[in-house]
N, C-alpha and C positions, 0 to 999 in steps of 0.2 A: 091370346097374343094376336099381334095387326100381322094378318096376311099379306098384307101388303107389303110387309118387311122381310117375314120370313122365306126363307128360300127353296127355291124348287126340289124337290129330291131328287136326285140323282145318283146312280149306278156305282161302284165303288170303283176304283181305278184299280184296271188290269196290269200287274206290275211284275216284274222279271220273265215276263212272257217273248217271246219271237215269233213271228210267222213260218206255220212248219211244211218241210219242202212236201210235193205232190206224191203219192204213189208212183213208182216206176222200176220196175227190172226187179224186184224186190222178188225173193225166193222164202216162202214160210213156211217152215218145217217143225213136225210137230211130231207127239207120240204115233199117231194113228193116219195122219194126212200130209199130202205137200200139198201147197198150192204155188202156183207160177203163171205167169202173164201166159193167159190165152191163145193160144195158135190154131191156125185154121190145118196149116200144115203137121202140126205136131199131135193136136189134140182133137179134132172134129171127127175122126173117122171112128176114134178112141169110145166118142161122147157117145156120138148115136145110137148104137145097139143100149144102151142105158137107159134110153128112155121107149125104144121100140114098146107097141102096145100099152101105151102109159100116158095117154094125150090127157088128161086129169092135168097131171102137172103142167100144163101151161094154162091151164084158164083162169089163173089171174096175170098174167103177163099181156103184155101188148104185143108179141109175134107169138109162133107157134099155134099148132104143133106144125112139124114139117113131116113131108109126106115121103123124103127120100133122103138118103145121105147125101145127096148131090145138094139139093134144098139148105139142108141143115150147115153142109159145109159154106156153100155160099151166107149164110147168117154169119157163122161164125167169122169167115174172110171178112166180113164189112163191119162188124163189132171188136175184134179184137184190132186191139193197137191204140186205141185211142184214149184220150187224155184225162176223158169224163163224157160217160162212164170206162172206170176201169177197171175190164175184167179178167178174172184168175180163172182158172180150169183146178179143179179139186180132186188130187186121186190117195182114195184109201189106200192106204200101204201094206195091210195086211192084204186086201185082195191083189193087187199089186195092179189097180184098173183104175181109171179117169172116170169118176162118178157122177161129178155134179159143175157147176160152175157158178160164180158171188161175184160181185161188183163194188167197187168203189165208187159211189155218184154224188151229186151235186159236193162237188168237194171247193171247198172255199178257205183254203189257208189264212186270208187274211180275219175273216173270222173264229180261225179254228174251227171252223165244224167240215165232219165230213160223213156221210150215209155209207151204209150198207145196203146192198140191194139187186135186183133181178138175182135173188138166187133162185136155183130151179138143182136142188138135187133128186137125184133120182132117186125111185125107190130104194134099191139097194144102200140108199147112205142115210136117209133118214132116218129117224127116229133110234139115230150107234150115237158113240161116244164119237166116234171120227166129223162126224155131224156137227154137234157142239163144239169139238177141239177147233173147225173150220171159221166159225164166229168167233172164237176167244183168239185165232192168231189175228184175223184182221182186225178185232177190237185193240187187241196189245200192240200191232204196230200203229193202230193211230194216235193212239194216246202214249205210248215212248214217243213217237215223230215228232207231239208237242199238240196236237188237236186238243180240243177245250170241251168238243160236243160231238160225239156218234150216236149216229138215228136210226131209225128203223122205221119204215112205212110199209104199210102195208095195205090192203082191199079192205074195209070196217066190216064188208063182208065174210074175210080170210078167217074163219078163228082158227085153222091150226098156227098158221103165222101170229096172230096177236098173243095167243099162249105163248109161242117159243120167245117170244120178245120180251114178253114178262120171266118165263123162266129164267132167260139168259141176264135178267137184272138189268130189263131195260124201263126205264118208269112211265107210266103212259099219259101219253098229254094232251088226249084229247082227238076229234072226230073233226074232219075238214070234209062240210057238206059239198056235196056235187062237186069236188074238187076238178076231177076229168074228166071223161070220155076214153074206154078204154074197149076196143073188138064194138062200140056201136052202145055200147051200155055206160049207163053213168055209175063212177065212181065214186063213193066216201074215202077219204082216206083216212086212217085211224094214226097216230103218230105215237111213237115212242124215243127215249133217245136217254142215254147215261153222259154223265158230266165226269172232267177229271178230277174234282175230289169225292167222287167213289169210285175211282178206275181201284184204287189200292186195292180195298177191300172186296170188289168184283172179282179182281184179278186171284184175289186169296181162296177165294169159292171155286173159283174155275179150279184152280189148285188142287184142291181138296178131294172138287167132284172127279176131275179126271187121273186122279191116283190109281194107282193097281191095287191096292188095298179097299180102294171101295165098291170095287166088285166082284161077288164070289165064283165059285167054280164055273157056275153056268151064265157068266157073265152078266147078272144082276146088280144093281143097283144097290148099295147099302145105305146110302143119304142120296136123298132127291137134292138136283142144283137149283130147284126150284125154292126149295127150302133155305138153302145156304143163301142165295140172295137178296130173300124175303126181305130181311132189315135195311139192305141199302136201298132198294126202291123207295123214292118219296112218293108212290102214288100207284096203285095197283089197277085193274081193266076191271071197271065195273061190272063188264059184261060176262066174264071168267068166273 
């Protein structure tokens, strides 16, 4: 055929779609966690002893660790409130404490895409169900809101992050060399991100995994969510 005729390819048209409104004031409430907009007054005094003796968790982030609640609190004063990034303060219910805190960033309604990210939970929230249920409510509200594309980035460095990104059925896209500059040292950043025609079937795993039935007495695991997600990923962490 003459190329010269034939025509460019092009993207399919994006149709019954809207532009969906920004994170804000939004309360998400779960089996195991609330999350709610960050406060310096509500929640900084709360966070701190969380992370006491635990300065690990900051060193893939760009501030931290802080050396005092006075420190921490002022972080938190100057972060919370704002537009992008927007972020939640995380507290397990069963303990009935503020554990950790997640962010909504680079959010671009008119694309529908929006990130998850600066989380920093604390030990005590990691590696629970209340952990996971923390990602699957901001994943469920950005994709009901109407978003097209939630990410995940991480340090290429991070592997406990690129696993959870994978577990959580996120599909991996790839290594952005020397991306930034992060504490003095250069950055990879490794990307991952789920689209909304697998939100369904994500959402169904999340489902599944965080059932009361799929953990026994001593609160084990009966089906890995790792497993349950496996199929909708189109692309798994070479490196995993």
């Amino acid at each position: 055929m003459n190329s010269r005729t034939d025509p460019r390819p092009v993207g399919p048209l994006v149709e019954n779609w809207s532009e969906p409104p920004r994170p804000g004031g939004e309360v998400l409430t779960g089996q195991h966690v609330v999350l709610e907009p960050l406060s310096a007054e509500k929640h900084a005094a709360l966070l701190y002893p969380a992370y006491l003796g635990e300065d690990h968790v900051w060193d893939y982030l760009a501030y931290g660790p802080f050396s005092s609640a006075a420190q921490y609190h002022r972080w938190v004063r100057d972060s919370a409130g704002k537009a992008d990034p927007y972020f939640m303060a995380v507290k397990d219910r069963a303990r009935d404490q503020w554990l950790g805190v997640a962010s909504f960033l680079r959010i671009k309604p008119e694309a529908g895409s929006i990130e998850v990210g600066h989380i920093n939970f604390s030990p005590a929230l990691q590696r629970t169900p209340a952990a996971t249920e923390a990602i699957f409510l901001m994943m469920q509200w950005a994709f009901e809101a109407g978003y097209r594309r939630f990410e995940w980035k991480c340090d290429a460095l991070n592997r406990p992050s690129r696993r959870a990104a994978q577990r959580l059925g996120l599909s991996y896209e790839g290594v952005f060399r020397q991306a930034t500059i992060v504490k003095g040292r250069n950055r990879d950043t490794a990307w991952f991100a789920a689209i909304d025609t697998e939100w369904p079937a994500l959402k169904e795993a999340f489902e599944v995994w965080l059932a009361p039935g799929n953990f026994d007495g001593q609160g084990q695991q009966k089906e890995r969510l790792g497993d349950l997600t496996r199929l909708v990923r189109v692309a798994g962490d070479p490196t995993l």
